[in-house]
N, C-alpha and C positions, 0 to 999 in steps of 0.2 A: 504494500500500500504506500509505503514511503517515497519507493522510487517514480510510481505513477504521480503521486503529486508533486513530487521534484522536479518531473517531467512539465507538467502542468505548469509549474510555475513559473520555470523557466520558458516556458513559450509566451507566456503571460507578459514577462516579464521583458521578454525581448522585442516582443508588440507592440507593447508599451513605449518601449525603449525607439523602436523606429519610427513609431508615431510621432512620439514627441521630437524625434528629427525633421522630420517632415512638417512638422506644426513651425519649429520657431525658423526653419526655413522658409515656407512661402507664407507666416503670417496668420495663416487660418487653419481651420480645423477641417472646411471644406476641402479646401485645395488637397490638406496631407491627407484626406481617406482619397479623394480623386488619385493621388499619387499610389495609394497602398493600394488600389482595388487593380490600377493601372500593371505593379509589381505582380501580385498576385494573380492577374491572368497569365501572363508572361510565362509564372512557372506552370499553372495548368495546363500551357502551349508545351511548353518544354520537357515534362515528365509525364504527357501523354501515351508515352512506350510504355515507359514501366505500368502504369496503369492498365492500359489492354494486356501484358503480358500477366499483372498481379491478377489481373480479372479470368484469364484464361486458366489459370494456378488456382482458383476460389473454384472453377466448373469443375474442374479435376477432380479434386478436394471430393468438392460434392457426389460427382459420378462413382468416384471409388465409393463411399463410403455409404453410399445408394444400394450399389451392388454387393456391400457384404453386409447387407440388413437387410436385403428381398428377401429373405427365407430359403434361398436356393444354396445347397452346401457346396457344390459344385463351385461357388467362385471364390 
């Protein structure tokens, strides 16, 4: 439990931390989410692979674990 909210807070915390880059940079609080939602697409462009490949790894997951709970002993 520790280390998930460590995790947690440090995301939190580094959000925070970029945010507030982007704020006393251009001045407003619009402008820095404009910029953060801007960065954040960017990486949704960019780790698009791993996602389709994490998503094709998730069916697997699933089909295995499908076919040794059918009731068929065979698999």
């Amino acid at each position: 439990m520790r280390v998930l909210a460590t995790i947690v807070i440090v995301l939190a915390v580094g959000f925070l931390g970029v945010m507030g880059y982007y704020w006393m940079r251009d001045g407003s609080l619009q402008s820095a989410g404009a910029e953060m939602d801007k960065n954040l697409a960017g990486i949704d462009r960019t780790t698009q692979p791993l996602q389709d490949s994490l998503g094709e790894v998730g069916d697997g997951v699933k089909e295995t674990v499908d076919n040794a709970t059918d009731g068929d002993d065979r698999t």
